[in-house]
C-alpha positions as CSV (number, residue, x, y, z in Angstrom):
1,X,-12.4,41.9,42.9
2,X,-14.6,44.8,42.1
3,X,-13.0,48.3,41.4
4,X,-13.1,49.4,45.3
5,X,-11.3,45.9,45.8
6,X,-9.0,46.8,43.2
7,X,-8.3,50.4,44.7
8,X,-7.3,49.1,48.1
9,X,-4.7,46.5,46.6
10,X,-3.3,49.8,44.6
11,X,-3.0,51.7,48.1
12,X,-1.9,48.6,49.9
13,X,1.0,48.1,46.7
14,X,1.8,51.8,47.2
15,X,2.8,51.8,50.8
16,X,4.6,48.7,50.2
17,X,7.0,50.0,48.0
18,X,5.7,48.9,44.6
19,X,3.9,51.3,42.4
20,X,4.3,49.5,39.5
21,X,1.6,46.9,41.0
22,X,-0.2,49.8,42.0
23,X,-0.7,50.9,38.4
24,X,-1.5,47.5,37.3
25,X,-4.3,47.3,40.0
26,X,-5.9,51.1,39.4
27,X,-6.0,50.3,35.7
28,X,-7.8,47.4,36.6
29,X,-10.1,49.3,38.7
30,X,-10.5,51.6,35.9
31,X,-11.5,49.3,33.1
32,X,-14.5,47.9,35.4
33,X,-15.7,50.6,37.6
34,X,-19.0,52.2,37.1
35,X,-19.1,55.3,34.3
36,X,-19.9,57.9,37.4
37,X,-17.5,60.5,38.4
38,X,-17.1,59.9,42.2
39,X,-15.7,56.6,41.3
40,X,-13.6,57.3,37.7
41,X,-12.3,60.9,40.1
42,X,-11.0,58.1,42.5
43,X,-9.1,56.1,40.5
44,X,-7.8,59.0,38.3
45,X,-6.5,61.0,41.6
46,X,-4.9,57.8,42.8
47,X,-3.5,56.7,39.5
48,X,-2.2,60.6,39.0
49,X,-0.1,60.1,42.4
50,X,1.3,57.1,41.7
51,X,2.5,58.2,38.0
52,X,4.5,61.0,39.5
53,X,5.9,58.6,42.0
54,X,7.1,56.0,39.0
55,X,8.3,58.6,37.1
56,X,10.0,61.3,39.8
57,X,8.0,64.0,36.7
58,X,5.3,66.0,38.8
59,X,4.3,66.8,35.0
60,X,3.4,63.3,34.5
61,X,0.2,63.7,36.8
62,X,-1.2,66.4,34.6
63,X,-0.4,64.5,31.1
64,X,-2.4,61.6,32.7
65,X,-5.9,63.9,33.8
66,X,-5.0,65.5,30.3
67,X,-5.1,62.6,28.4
68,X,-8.9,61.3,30.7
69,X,-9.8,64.7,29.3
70,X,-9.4,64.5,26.0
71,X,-8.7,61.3,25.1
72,X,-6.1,60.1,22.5
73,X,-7.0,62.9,20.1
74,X,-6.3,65.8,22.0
75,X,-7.9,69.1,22.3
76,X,-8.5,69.6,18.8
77,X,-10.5,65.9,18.5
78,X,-8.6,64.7,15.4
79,X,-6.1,62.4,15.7
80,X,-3.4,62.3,13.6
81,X,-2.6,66.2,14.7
82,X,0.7,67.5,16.8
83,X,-2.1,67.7,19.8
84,X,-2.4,63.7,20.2
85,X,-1.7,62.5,23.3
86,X,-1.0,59.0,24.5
87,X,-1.5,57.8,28.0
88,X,0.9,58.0,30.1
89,X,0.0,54.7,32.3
90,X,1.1,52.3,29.4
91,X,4.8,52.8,29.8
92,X,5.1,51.8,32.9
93,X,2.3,48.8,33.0
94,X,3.9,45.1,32.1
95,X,4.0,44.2,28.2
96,X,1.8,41.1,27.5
């Protein structure tokens, strides 16, 4: 799969019922799809949508473009300061 293969198993997971597979697939995607926005703003919207619906937070979409933003460190750029963020995505992904 490439990360366009990758983003139609999320959407296909989503419509079945099963987010969590969804998030699995879209961070797949993620980690293998070209550093240009049209395809990182694809995955990111999609991943965003399927957050809130794991979670039933409609906050959880903007901690997850947050943390794209700015990375773990925040908006400062240290880490190790009350602005750190984590990602969202992780929580709900399987433990290896």
């Amino acid at each position: 799969d490439d990360w366009r293969g990758k983003l139609a198993k999320a959407t296909m997971y989503r419509y079945w019922g099963r987010p969590e597979q969804a998030l699995v697939e879209l961070n797949g995607a993620f980690a293998i799809c070209p550093m240009e926005q049209q395809p990182i703003q694809l995955i990111v919207d999609a991943t965003a949508q399927v957050l809130v619906q794991v979670s039933g937070d409609p906050d959880m979409a903007r901690k997850f473009t947050e943390f794209q933003q700015l990375g773990p460190a925040g908006a400062d750029g240290k880490k190790g300061t009350p602005d750190d963020l984590t990602n969202p995505i992780t929580s709900y992904l399987p433990k290896e």
